[in-house]
C-alpha positions as a Markdown table, in Angstrom:
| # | Residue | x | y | z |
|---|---|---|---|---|
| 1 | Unk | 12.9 | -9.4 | -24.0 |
| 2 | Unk | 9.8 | -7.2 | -24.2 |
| 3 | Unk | 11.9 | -4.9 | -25.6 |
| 4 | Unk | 12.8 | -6.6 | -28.6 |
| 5 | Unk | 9.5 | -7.6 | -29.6 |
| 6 | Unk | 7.3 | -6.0 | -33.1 |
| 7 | Unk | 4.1 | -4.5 | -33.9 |
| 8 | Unk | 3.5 | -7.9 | -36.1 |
| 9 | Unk | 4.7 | -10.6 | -33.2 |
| 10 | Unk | 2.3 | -12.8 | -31.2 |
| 11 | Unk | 1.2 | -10.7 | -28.4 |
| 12 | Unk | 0.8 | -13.3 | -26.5 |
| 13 | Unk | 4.1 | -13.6 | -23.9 |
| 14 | Unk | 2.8 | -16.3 | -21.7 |
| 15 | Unk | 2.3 | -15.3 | -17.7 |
| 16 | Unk | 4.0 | -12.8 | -16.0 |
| 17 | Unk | 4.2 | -13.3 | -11.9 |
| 18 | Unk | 5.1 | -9.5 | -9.9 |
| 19 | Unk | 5.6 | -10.0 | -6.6 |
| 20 | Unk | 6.7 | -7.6 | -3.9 |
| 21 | Unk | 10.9 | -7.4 | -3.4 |
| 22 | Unk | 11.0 | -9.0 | 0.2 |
| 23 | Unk | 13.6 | -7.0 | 2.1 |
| 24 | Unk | 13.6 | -4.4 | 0.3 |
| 25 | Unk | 15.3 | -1.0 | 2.0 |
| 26 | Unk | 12.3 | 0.9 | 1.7 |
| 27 | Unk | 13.7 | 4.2 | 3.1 |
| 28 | Unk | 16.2 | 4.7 | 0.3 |
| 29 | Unk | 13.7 | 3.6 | -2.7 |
| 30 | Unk | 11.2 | 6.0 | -4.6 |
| 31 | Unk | 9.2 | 5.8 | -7.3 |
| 32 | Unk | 10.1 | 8.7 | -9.1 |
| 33 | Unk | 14.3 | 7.6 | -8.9 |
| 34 | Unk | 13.8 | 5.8 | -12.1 |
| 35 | Unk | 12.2 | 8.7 | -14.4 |
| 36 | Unk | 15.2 | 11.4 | -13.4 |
| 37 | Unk | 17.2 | 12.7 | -16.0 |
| 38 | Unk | 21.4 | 11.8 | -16.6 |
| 39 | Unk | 21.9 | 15.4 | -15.9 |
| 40 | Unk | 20.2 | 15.0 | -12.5 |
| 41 | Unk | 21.4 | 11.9 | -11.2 |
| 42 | Unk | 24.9 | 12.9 | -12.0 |
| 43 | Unk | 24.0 | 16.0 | -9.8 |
| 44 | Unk | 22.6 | 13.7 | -7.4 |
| 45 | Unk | 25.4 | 11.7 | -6.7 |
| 46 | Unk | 28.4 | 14.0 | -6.8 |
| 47 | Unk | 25.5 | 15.8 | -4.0 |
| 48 | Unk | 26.0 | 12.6 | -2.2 |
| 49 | Unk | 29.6 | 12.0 | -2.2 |
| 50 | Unk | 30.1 | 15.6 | -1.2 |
| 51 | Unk | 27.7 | 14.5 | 1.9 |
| 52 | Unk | 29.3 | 11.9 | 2.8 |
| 53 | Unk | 32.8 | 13.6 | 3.0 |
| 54 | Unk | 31.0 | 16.4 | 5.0 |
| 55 | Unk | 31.4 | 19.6 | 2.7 |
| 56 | Unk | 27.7 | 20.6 | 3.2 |
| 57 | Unk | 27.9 | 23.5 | 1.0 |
| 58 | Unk | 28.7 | 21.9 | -2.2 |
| 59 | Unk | 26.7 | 18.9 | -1.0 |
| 60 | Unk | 23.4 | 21.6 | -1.1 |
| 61 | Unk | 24.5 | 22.9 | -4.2 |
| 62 | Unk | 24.7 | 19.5 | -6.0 |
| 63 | Unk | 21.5 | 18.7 | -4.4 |
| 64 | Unk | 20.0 | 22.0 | -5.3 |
| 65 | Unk | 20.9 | 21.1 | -9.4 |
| 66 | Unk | 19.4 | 17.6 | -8.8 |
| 67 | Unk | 16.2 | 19.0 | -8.0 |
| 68 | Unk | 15.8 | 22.2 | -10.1 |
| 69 | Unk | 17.0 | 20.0 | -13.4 |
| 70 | Unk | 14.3 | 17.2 | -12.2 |
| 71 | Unk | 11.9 | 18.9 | -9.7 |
| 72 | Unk | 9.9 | 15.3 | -8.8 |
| 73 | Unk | 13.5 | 14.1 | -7.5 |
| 74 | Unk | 12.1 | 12.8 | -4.2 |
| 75 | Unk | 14.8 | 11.2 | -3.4 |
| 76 | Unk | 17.0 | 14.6 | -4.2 |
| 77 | Unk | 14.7 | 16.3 | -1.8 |
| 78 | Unk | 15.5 | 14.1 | 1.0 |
| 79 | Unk | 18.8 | 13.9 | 0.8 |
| 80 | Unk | 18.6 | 17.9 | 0.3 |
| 81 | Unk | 16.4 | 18.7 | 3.3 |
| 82 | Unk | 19.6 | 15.8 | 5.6 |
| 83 | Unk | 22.2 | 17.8 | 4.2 |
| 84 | Unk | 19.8 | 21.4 | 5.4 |
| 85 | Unk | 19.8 | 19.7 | 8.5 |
| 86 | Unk | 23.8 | 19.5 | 9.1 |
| 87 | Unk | 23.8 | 22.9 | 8.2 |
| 88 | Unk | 21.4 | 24.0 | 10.9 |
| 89 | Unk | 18.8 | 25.5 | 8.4 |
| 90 | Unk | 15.6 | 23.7 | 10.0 |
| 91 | Unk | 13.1 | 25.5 | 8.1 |
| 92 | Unk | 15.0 | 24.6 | 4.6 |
| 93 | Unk | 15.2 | 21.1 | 6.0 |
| 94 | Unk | 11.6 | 20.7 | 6.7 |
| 95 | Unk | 10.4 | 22.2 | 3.4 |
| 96 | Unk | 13.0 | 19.9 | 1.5 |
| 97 | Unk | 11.5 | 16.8 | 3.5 |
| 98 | Unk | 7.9 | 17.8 | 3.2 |
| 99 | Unk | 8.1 | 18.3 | -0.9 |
| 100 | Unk | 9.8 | 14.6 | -1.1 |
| 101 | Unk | 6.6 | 13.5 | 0.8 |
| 102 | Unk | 4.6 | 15.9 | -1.5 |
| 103 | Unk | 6.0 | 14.3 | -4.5 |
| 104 | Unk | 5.6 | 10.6 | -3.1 |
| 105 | Unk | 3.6 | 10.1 | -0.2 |
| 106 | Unk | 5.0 | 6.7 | 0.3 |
| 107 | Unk | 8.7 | 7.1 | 0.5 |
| 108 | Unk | 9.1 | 6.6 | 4.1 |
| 109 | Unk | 12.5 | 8.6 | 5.3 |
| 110 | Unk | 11.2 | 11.9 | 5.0 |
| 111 | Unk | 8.5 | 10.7 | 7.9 |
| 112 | Unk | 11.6 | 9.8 | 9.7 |
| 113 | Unk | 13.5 | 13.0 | 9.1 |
| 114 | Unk | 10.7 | 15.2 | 9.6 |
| 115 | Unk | 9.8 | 12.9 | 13.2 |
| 116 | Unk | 13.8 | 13.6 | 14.5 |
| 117 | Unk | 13.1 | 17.6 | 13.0 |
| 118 | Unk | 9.8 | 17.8 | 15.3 |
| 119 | Unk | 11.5 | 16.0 | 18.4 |
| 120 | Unk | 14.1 | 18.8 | 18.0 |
| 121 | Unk | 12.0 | 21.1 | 18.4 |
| 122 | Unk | 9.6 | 19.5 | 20.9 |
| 123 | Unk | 6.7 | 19.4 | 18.5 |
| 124 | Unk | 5.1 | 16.2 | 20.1 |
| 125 | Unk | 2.0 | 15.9 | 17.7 |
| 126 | Unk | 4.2 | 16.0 | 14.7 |
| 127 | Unk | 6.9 | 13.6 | 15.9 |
| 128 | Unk | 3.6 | 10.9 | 16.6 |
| 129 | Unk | 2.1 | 11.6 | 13.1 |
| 130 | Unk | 5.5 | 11.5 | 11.6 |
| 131 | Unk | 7.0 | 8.4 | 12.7 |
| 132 | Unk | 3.8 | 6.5 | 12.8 |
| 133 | Unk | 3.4 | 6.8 | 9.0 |
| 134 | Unk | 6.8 | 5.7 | 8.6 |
| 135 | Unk | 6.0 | 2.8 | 10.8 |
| 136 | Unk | 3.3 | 2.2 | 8.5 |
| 137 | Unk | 5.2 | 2.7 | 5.3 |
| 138 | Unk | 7.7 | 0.3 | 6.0 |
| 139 | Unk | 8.5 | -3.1 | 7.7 |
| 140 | Unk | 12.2 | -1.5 | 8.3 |
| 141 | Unk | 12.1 | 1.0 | 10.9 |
| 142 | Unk | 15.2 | 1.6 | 12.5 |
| 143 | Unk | 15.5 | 2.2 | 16.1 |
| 144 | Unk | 15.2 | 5.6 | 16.8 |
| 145 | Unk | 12.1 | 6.1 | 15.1 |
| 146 | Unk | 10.5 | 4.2 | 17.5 |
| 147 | Unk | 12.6 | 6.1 | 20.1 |
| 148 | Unk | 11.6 | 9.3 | 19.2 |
| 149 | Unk | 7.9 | 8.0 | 18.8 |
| 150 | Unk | 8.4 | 6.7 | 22.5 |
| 151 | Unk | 9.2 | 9.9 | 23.5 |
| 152 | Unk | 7.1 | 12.2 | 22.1 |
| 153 | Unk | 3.6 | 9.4 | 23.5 |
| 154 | Unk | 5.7 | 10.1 | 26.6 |
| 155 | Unk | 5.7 | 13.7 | 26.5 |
| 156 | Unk | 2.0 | 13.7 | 25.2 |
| 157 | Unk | 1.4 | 11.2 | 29.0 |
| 158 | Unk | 0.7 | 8.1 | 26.6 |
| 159 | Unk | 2.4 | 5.9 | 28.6 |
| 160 | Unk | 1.2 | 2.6 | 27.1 |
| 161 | Unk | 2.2 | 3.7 | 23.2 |
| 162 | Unk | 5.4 | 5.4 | 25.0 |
| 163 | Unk | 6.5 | 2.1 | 26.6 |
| 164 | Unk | 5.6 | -0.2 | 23.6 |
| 165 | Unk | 7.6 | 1.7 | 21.1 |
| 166 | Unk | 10.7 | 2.3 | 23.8 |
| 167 | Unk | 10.4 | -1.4 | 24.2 |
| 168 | Unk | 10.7 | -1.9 | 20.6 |
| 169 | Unk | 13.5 | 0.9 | 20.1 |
| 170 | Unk | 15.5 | -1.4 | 22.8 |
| 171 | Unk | 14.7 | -4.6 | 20.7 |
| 172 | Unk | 16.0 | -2.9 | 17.6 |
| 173 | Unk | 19.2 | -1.8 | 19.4 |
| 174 | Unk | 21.1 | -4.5 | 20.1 |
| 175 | Unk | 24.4 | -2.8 | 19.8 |
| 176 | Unk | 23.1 | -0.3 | 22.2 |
| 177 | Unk | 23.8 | 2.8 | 19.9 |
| 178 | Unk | 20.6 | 4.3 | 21.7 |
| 179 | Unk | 20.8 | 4.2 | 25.4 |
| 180 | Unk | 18.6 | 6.5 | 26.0 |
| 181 | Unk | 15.8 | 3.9 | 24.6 |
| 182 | Unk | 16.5 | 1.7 | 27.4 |
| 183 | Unk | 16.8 | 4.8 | 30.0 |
| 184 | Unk | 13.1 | 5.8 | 29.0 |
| 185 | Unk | 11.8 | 2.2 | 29.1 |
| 186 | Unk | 13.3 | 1.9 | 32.9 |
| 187 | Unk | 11.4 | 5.4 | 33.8 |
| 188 | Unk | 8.5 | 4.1 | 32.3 |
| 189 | Unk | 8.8 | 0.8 | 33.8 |
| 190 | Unk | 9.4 | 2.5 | 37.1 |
| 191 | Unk | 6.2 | 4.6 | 36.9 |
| 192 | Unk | 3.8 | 2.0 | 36.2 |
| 193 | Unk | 5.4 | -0.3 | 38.8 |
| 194 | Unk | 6.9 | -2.8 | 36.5 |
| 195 | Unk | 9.7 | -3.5 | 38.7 |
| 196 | Unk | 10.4 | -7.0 | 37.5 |
């Protein structure tokens, strides 16, 4: 409707109310999606459907067009730096993750990417200051980013963070996909004499 409108209309449109999507998947939105380019998004998806059918290769090239025809893809990035991942290139992985971050601090599942990347390789400090800003990005967080977070406050001897977010990792898990949540809240349990 605001589209339609002329120079030589009333400006005045009445009152407009925003309010924040409730629900909204936060880990798969970014601000900068909307702005790419046909060319890109086309290179985008064909980057995703090659993911999803496994064939990392052309899934990294398609990804790799996204992002060179529209460098502020950050949603591109991500997907590039999961795909890196499959295809055991860590370092490419972690760059890919860290520009999507770069490009919009506030898309949160690069923090959770880069928080799986560090427990991987035992980097306890970045696992904690990964998956705490994705806590604090979205209201969303899946399990294992509060199992990872669990373990790394455990392997850093914060037990009381370590057995709050295993606790939550349980709670999050209903299906039981993560046993080892559970498994680390019952050592941690048992070592502060929890028993009940």
């Amino acid at each position: 409707i605001l589209m339609s409108r002329t120079l030589l209309d009333d400006p005045n449109i009445g009152v407009l109310y925003l309010s924040r999507f409730a629900n909204v998947d936060e880990f798969t939105l970014s601000a900068t999606t909307a702005s790419a380019p046909k060319d890109a998004q086309n290179a985008y998806k064909k980057g995703l459907d090659n993911a999803k059918k496994q064939k990392w290769a052309d899934a990294e090239r398609d990804l790799l067009k996204a992002v060179q025809v529209y460098p502020r893809y950050a949603v591109a990035w991500h997907e590039l730096g999961r795909v890196y991942q499959q295809e055991q290139k860590l370092d490419d992985a972690a760059r890919a993750l860290n520009e999507a971050i770069r490009i919009d601090p506030k898309f949160a599942s690069p923090y959770g990417q880069l928080a799986f990347l560090a427990a991987v390789q035992r980097k306890w400090d970045d696992v904690v200051a990964h998956s705490t800003q994705f806590i604090k990005l979205s209201p969303n967080v899946p399990a294992d980013v509060y199992f990872y977070s669990a373990v790394a406050h455990y392997n850093l001897q914060q037990t009381d963070v370590a057995r709050d977010h295993a606790r939550e990792a349980a709670t999050r898990d209903p299906q039981h996909r993560i046993p080892r949540a559970h498994h680390l809240l019952g050592v941690i349990l048992a070592q502060t004499k929890e028993y009940s």
